[in-house]
C-alpha positions as CSV (number, residue, x, y, z in Angstrom):
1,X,9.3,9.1,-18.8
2,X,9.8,5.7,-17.6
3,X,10.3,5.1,-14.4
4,X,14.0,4.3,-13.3
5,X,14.6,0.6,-12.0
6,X,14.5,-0.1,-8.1
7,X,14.5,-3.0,-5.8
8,X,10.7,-2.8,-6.1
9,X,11.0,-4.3,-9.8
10,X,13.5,-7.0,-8.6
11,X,11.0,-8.3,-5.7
12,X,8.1,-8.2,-8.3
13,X,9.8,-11.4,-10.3
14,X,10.5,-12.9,-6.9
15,X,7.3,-13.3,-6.0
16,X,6.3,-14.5,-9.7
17,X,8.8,-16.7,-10.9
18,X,9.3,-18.0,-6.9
19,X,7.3,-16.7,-4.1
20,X,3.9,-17.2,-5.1
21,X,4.1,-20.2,-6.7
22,X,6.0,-22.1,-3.4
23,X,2.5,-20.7,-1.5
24,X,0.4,-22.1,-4.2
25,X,2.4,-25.7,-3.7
26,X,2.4,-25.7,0.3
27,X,-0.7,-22.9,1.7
28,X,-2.9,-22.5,-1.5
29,X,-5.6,-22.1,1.4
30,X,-3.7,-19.1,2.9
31,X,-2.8,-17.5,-0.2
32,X,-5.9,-17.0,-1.2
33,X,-6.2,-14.5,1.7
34,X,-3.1,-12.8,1.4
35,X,-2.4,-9.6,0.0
36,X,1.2,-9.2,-1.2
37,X,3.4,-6.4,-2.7
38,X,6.1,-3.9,-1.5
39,X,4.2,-1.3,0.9
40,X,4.7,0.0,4.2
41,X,8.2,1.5,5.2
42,X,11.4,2.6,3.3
43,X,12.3,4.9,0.3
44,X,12.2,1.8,-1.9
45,X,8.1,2.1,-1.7
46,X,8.2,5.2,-3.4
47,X,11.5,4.3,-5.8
48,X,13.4,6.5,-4.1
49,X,15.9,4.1,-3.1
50,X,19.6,4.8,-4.2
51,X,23.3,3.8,-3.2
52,X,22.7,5.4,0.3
53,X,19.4,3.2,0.8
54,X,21.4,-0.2,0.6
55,X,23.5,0.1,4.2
56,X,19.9,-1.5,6.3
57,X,17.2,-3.4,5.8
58,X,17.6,-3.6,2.2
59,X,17.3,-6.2,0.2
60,X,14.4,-8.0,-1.9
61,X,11.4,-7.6,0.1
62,X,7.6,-9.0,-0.5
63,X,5.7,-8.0,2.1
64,X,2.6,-10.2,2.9
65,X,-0.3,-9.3,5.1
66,X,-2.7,-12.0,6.3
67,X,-5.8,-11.3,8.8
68,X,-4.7,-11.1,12.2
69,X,-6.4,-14.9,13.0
70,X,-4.7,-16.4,10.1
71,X,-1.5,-14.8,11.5
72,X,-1.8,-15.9,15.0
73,X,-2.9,-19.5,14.0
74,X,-0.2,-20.2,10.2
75,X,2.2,-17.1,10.4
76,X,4.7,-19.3,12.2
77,X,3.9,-22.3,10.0
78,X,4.0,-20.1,6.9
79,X,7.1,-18.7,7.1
80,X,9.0,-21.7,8.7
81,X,7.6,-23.4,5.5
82,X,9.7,-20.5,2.8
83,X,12.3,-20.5,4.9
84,X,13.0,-23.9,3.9
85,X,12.3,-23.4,0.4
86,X,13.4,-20.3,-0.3
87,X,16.5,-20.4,-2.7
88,X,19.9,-18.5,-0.8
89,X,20.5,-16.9,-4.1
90,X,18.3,-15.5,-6.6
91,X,20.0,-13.9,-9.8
92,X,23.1,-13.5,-8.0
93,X,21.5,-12.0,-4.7
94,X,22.5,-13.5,-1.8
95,X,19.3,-13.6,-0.2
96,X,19.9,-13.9,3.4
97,X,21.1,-10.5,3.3
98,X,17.5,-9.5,2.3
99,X,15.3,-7.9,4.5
100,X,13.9,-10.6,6.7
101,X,15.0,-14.2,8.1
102,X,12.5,-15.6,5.8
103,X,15.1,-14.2,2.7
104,X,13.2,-11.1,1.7
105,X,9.7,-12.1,2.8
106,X,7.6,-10.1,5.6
107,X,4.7,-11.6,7.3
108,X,2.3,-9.8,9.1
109,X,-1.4,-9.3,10.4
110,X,-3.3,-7.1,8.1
111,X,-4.5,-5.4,11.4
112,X,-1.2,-4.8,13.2
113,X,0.1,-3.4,10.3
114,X,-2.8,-0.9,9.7
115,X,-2.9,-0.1,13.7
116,X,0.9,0.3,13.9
117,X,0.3,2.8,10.8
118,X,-2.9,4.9,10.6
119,X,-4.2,3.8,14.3
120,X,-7.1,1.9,12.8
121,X,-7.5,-1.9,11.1
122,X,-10.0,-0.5,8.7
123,X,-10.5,2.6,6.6
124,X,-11.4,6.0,8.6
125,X,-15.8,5.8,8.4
126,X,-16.3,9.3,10.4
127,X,-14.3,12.8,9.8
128,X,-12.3,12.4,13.4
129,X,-11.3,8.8,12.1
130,X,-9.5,10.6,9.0
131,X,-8.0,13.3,11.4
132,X,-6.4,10.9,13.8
133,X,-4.7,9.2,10.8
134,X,-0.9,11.1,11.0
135,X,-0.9,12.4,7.0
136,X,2.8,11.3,6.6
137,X,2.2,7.7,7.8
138,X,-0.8,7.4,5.0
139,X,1.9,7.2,2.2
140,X,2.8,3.9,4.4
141,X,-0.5,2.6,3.2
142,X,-1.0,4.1,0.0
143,X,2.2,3.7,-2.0
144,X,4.2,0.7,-3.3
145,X,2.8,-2.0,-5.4
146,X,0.1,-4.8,-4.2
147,X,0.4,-7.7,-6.5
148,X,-1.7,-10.0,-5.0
149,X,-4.6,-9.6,-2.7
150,X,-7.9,-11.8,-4.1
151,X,-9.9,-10.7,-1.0
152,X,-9.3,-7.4,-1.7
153,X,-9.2,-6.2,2.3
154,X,-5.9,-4.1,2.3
155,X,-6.6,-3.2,-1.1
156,X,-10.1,-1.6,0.1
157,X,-8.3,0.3,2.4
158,X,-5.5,1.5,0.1
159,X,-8.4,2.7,-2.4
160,X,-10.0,4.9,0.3
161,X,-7.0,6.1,0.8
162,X,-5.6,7.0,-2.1
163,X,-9.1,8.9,-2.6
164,X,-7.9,11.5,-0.8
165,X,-9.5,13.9,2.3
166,X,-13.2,14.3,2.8
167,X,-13.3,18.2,2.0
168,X,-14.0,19.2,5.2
169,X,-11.0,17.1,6.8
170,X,-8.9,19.1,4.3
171,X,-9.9,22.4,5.6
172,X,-9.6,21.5,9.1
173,X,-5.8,20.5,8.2
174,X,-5.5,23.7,6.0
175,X,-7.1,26.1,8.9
176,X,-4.8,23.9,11.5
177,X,-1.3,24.6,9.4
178,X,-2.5,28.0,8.5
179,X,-2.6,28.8,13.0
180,X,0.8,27.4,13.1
181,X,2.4,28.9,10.2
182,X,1.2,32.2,11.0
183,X,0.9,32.3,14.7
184,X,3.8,29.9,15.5
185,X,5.8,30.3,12.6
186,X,6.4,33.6,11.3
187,X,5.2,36.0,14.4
188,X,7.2,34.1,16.5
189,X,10.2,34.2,14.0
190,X,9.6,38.1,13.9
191,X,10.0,37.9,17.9
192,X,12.9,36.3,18.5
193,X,14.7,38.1,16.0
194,X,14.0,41.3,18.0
195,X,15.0,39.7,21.1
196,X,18.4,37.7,19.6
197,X,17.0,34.7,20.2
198,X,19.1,32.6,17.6
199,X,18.3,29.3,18.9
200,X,14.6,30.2,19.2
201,X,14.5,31.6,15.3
202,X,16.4,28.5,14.2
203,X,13.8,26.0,15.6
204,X,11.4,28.1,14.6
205,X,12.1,29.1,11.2
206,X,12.3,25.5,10.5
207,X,9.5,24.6,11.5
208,X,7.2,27.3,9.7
209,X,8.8,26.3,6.5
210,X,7.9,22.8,7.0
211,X,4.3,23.8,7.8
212,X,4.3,26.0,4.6
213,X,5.5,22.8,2.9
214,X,2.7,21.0,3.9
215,X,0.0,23.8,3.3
216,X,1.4,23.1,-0.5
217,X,0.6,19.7,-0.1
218,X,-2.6,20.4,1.4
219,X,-3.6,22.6,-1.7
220,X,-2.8,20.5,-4.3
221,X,-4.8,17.4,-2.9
222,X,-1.5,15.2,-2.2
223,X,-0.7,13.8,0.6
224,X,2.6,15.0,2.7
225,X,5.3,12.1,3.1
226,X,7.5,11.2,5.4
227,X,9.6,14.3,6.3
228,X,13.1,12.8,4.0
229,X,11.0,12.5,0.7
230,X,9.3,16.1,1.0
231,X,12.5,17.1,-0.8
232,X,11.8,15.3,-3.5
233,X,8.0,15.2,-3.5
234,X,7.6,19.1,-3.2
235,X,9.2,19.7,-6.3
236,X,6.0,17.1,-7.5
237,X,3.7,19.1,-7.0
238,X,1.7,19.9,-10.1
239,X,0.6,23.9,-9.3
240,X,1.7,25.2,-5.5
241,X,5.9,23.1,-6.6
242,X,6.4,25.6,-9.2
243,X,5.1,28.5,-7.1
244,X,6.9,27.8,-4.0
245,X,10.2,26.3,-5.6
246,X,12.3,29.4,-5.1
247,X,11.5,29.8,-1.4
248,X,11.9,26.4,-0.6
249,X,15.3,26.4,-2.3
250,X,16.9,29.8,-1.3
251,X,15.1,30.2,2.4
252,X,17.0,27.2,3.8
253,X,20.7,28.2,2.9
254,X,23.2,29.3,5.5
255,X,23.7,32.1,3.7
256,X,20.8,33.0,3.2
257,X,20.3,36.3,6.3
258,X,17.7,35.9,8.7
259,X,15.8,38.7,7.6
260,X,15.5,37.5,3.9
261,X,14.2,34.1,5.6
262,X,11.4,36.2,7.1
263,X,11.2,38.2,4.3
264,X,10.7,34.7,2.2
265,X,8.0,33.5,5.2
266,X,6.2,36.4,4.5
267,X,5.8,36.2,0.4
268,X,5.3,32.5,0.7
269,X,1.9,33.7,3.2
270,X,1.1,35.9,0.4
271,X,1.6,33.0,-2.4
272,X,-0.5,30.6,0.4
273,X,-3.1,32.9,0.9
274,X,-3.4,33.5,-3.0
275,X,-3.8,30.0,-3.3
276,X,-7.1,29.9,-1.3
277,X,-8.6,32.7,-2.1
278,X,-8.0,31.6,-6.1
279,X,-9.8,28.5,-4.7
280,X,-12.8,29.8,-3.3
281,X,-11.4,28.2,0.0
282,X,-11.5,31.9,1.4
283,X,-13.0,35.5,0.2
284,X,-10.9,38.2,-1.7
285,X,-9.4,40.8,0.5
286,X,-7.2,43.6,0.2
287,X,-3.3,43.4,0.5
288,X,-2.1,44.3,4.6
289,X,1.0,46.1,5.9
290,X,3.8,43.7,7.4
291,X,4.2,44.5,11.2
292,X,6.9,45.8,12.4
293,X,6.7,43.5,16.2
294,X,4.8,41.2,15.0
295,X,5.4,40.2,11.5
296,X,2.8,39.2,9.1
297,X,0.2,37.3,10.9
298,X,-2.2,36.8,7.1
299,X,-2.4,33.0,7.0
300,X,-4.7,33.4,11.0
301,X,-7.0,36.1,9.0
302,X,-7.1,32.4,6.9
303,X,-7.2,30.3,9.8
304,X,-10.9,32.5,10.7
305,X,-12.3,32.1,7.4
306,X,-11.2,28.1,7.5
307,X,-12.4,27.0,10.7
308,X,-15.8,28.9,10.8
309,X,-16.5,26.4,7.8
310,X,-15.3,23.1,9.4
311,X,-18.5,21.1,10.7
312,X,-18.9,21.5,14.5
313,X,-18.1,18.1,15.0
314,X,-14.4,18.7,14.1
315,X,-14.0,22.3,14.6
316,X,-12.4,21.3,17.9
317,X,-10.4,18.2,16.9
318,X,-6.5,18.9,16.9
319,X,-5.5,16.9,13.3
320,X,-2.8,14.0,14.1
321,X,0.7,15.0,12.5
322,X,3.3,12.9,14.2
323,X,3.6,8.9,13.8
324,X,2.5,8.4,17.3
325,X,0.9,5.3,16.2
326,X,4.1,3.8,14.4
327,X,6.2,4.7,17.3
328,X,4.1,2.8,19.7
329,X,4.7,0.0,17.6
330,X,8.4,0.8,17.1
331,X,9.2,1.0,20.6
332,X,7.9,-2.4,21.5
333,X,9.6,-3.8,18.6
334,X,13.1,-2.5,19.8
335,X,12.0,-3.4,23.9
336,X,11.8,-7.2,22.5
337,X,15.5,-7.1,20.3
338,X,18.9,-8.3,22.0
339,X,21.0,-5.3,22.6
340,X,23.7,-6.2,20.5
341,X,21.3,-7.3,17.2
342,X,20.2,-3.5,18.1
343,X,23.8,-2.3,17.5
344,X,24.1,-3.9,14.3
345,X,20.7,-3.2,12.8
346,X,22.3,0.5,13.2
347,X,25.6,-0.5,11.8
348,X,27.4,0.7,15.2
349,X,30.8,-0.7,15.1
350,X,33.5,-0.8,17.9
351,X,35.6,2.2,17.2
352,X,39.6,0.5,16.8
């Protein structure tokens, strides 16, 4: 099936037909230690991007990475330099609607943008490296397009990337969702359905179908994406997608009765716990009795079996799930914008 037409394609021939050759002209030094491409943030990296993706920072967009001393010393010099050479329209686009004020090109240091990411400016070396990485923000680094990058730095990284979890990283992640599905998920699902709590069971619920979400991930080798594509990215999946689909579609509907969502928690343990075992991840056992206080705690019998086999060295390590290191970045980014360019990057208008 080919794959359907995005912005991604567009920004491609800008940076052949008009890009790359103006760097050639005026920093044929610097270009030779850039790496360029669409990467980082946005649906578009993953061609996701449709009529909704267009209301913000959208727009043709080459995003170029030079090393951070290059950066400190040229970026300024660099982009000054396409900013007054850059065309305002390219096949009808008016390009000062793009996605930077240098008309859809983004500088940055290689380094920043692999600190602001994975919280390192080099590929993980040791096991706690790769679980300090947040698994969402890795598809930051990993998906996309890189067009251009003769030194092959940020390409180096992508391709340890992209080669996926050292085994016993993946079953520290796996014995670490397997803990909070089970013991934070669907026991405490089962409890505050006993006790009324709707508000705790909502929050909860959600939550332990996220982490199931992820197991599936997990499973199948792929990494999880940011939370709006996991949609889209489940249904991916080439073995644990098809197995799961009809939880993941039915268990979130309003009217779908809390009961039948714990009942749906509970088969998609079983389907997890098949999973592993049909993996030789953990040993064959026999089929348990659901719990009438406390649910169906399977996936921490898992969690046993998991964790005795992770290497000492990371058997304590908590894996890194939020983008703590993104928001870092994010929250000196929007400390140094003027209020009212803050309003309008979030398309807050004065209500008539």
């Amino acid at each position: 099936m080919a794959q359907k037409r995005s912005i991604i394609d567009d920004s491609h021939d800008f940076w052949n037909e008009v890009v790359h050759p103006l760097l050639q002209v005026h920093f044929p030094q610097e270009a030779a230690q850039m790496a360029a491409g669409v990467f980082g943030y946005g649906s578009e990296v993953l061609r996701l991007d449709d009529e909704y993706s267009t209301d913000h920072h959208f727009g043709l967009r080459v995003n170029i990475l030079l090393p951070e001393t290059l950066m400190a010393a040229m970026g300024a010099e660099i982009e000054d330099g396409l900013a007054a050479h850059l065309p305002q329209v390219w096949r009808g686009r008016e390009l000062r609607e793009g996605y930077t004020r240098t008309k859809g090109v983004a500088l940055a240091s290689l380094e920043h943008h692999l600190r602001s990411t994975i919280g390192l400016d080099r590929a993980p070396q040791t096991l706690a490296d790769w679980l300090a990485i947040p698994e969402e923000d890795i598809t930051h680094i990993v998906a996309g397009e890189v067009w251009h990058d003769p030194s092959a730095r940020f390409s180096a990284v992508r391709i340890a990337l992209q080669a996926y979890y050292p085994e016993p990283v993946r079953l520290r992640r796996l014995a670490h969702w397997s803990r909070y599905f089970s013991g934070m998920g669907v026991y405490a699902l089962k409890r505050a359905l006993l006790r009324n709590n709707t508000l705790y069971a909502s929050t909860t619920f959600a939550r332990s179908l996220r982490w199931g979400v992820q197991m599936a991930f997990l499973l199948d080798r792929t990494y999880y994406p940011y939370d709006k594509w996991m949609t889209e990215m489940f249904h991916r999946l080439p073995r644990m997608g098809a197995r799961l689909a009809h939880i993941v579609d039915e268990a979130p509907r309003l009217t779908t009765g809390w009961q039948r969502k714990l009942d749906l928690l509970h088969e998609m343990s079983d389907i997890l716990d098949a999973a592993m075992v049909e993996d030789g991840l953990i040993a064959p056992h026999p089929r348990y009795e659901v719990s009438a206080t406390s649910g169906y705690r399977l996936l921490e019998s898992a969690y046993a079996d998991l964790i005795r086999q992770c290497p000492a060295e990371i058997r304590g390590t908590v894996p890194q799930w939020e983008q703590v290191h993104w928001e870092g970045f994010h929250s000196e980014f929007v400390a140094g914008v003027d209020q009212d360019d803050w309003r309008r990057m979030l398309l807050l208008e004065e209500a008539e």
